[in-house]
PyMOL CGO cylinders between C-alpha atoms (Angstrom):
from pymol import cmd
from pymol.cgo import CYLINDER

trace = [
    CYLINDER, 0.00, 0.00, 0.00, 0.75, 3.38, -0.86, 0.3, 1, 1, 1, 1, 1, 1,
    CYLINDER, 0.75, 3.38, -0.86, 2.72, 5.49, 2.28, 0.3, 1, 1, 1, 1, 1, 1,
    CYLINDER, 2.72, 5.49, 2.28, -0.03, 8.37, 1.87, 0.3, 1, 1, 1, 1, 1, 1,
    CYLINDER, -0.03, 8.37, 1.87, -2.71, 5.87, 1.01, 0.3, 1, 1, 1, 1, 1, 1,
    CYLINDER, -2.71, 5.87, 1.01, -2.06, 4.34, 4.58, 0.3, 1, 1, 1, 1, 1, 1,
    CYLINDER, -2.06, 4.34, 4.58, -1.09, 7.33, 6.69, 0.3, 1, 1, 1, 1, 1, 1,
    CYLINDER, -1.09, 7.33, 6.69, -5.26, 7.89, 5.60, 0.3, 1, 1, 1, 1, 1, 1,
    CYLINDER, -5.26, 7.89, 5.60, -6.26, 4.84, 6.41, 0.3, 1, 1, 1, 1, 1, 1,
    CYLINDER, -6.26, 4.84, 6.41, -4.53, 4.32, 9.44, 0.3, 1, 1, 1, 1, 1, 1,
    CYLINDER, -4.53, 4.32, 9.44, -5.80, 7.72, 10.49, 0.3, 1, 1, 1, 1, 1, 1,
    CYLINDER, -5.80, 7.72, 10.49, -2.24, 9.27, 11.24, 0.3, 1, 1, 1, 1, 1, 1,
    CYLINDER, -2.24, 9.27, 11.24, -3.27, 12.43, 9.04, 0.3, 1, 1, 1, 1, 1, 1,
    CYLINDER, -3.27, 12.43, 9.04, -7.28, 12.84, 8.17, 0.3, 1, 1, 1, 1, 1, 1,
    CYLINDER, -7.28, 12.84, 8.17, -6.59, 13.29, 4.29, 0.3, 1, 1, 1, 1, 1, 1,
    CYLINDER, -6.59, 13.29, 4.29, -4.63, 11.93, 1.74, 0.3, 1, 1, 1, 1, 1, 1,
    CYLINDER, -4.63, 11.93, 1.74, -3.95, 14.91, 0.43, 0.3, 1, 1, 1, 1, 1, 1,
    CYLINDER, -3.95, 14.91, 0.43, -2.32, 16.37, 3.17, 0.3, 1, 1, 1, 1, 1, 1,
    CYLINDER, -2.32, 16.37, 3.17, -0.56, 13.18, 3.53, 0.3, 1, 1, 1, 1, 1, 1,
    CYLINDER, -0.56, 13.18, 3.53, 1.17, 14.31, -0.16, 0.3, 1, 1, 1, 1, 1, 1,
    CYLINDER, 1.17, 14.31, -0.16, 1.81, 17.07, 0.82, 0.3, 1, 1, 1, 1, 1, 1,
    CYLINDER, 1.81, 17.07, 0.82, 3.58, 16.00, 3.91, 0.3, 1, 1, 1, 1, 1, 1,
    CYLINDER, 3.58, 16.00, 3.91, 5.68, 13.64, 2.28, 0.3, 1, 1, 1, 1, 1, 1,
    CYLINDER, 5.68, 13.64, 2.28, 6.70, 16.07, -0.23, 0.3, 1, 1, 1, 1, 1, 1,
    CYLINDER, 6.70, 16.07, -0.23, 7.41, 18.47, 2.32, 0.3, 1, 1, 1, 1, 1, 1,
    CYLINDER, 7.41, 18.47, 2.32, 10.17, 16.27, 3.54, 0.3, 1, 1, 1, 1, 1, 1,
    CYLINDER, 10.17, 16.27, 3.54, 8.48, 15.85, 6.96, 0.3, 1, 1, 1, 1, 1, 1,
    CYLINDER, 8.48, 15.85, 6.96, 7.85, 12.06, 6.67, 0.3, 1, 1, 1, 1, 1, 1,
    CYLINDER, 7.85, 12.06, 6.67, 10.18, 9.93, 6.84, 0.3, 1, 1, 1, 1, 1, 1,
    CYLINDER, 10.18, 9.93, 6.84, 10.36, 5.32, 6.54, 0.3, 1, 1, 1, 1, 1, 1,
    CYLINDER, 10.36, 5.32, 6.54, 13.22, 3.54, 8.50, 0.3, 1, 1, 1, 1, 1, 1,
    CYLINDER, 13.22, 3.54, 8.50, 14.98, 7.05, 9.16, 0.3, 1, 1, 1, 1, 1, 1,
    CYLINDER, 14.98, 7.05, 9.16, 14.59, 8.12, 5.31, 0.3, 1, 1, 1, 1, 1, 1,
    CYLINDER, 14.59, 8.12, 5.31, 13.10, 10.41, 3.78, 0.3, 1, 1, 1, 1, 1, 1,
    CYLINDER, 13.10, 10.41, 3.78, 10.21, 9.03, 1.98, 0.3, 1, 1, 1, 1, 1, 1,
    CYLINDER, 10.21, 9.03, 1.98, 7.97, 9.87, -1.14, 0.3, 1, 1, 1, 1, 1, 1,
    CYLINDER, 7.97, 9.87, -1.14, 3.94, 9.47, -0.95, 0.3, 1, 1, 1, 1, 1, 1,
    CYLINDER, 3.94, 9.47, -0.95, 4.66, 6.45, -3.50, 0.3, 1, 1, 1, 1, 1, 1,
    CYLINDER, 4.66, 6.45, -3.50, 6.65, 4.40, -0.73, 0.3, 1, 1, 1, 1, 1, 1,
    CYLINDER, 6.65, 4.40, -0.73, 5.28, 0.58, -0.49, 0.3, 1, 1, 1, 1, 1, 1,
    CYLINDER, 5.28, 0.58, -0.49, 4.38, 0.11, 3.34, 0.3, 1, 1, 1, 1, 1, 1,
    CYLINDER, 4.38, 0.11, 3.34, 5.44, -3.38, 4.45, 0.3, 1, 1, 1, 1, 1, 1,
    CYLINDER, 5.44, -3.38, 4.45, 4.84, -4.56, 8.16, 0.3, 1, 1, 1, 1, 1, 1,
    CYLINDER, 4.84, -4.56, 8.16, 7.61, -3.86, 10.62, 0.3, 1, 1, 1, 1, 1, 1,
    CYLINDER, 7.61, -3.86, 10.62, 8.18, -0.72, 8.90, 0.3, 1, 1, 1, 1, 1, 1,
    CYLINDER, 8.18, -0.72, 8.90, 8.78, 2.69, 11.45, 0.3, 1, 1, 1, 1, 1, 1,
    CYLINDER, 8.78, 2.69, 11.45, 7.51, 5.66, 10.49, 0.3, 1, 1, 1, 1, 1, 1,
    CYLINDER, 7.51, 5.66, 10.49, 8.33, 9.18, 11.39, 0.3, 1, 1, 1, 1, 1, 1,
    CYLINDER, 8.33, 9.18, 11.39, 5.78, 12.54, 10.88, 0.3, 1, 1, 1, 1, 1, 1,
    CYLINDER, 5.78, 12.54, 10.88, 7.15, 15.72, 12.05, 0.3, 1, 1, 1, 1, 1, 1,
    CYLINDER, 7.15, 15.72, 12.05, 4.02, 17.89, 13.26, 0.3, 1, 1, 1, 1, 1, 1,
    CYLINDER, 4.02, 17.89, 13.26, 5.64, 21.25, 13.78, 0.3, 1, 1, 1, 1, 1, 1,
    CYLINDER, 5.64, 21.25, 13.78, 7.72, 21.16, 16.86, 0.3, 1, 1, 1, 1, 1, 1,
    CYLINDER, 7.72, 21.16, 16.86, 6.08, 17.62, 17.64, 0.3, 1, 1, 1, 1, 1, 1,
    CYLINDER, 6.08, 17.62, 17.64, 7.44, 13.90, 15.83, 0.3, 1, 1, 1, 1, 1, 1,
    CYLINDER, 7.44, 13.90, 15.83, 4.95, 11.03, 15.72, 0.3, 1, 1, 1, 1, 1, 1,
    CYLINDER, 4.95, 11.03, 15.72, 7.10, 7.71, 15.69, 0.3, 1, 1, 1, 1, 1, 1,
    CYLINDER, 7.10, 7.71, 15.69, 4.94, 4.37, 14.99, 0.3, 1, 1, 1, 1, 1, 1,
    CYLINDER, 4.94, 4.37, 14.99, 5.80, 0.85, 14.01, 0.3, 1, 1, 1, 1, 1, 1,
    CYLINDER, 5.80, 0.85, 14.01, 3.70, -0.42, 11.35, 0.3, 1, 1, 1, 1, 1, 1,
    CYLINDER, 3.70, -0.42, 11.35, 1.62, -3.86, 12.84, 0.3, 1, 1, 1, 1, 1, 1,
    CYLINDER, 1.62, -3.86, 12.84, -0.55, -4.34, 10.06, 0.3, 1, 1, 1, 1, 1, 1,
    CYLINDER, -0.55, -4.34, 10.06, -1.09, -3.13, 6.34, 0.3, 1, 1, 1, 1, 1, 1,
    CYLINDER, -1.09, -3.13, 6.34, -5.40, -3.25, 5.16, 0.3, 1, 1, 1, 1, 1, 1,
    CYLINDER, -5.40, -3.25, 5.16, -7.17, -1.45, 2.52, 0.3, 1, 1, 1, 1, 1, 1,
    CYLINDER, -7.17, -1.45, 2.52, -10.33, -0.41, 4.39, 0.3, 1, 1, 1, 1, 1, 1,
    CYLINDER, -10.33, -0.41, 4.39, -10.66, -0.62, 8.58, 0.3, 1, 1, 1, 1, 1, 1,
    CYLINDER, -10.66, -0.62, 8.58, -13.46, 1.14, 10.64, 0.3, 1, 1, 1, 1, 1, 1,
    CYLINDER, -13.46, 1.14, 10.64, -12.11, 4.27, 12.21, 0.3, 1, 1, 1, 1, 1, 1,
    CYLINDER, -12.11, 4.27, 12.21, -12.09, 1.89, 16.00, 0.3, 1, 1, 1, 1, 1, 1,
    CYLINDER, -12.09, 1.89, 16.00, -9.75, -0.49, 14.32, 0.3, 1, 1, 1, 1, 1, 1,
    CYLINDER, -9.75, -0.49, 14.32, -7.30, 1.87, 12.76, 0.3, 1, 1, 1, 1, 1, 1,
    CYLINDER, -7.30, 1.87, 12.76, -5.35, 1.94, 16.08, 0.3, 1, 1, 1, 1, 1, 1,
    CYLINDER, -5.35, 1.94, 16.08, -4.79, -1.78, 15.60, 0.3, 1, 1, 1, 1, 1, 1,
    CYLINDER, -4.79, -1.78, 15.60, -2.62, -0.97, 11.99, 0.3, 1, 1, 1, 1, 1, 1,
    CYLINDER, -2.62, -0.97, 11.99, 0.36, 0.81, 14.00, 0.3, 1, 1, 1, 1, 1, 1,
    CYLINDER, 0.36, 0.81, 14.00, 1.84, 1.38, 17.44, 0.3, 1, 1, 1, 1, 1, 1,
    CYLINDER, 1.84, 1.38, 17.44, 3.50, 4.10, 18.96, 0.3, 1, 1, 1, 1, 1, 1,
    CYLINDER, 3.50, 4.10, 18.96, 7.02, 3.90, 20.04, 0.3, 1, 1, 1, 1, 1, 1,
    CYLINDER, 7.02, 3.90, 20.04, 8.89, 6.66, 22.14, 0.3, 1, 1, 1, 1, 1, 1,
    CYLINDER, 8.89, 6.66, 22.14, 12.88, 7.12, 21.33, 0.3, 1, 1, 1, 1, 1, 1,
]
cmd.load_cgo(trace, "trace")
């Protein structure tokens, strides 16, 4: 799956435009890269989004197409470095 596609689905950021845009922006990044909107998300992956002075750092746990907005806590997990 797409990185922006999931960063939507996953509900990270609300659109998946502004999930673009954030990629483009340099402010994402996969495995400590830099990474475009195009990336292929794999499990195990660990993704970075700078929000302004805040960075969001999850491990990917799961990779699905469509999830109810309750389960789309169950695609990712936090981790604190």
């Amino acid at each position: 799956m797409r990185l922006d596609k999931f960063l939507k689905v996953s509900r990270l950021i609300k659109r998946r435009t502004v999930a673009n845009e954030a990629c483009d922006g340099g402010r994402v990044t996969v495995n400590d890269r830099p990474a475009k909107a195009s990336y292929d998300v794999k499990v195990g992956d660990r993704i970075a989004i700078q929000f302004g002075q805040r960075t969001l750092r999850v491990e990917v746990l799961d990779v699905a197409d469509n999830v109810r907005k309750d389960d789309a806590v169950g695609l990712y997990r936090e981790i604190g470095e």
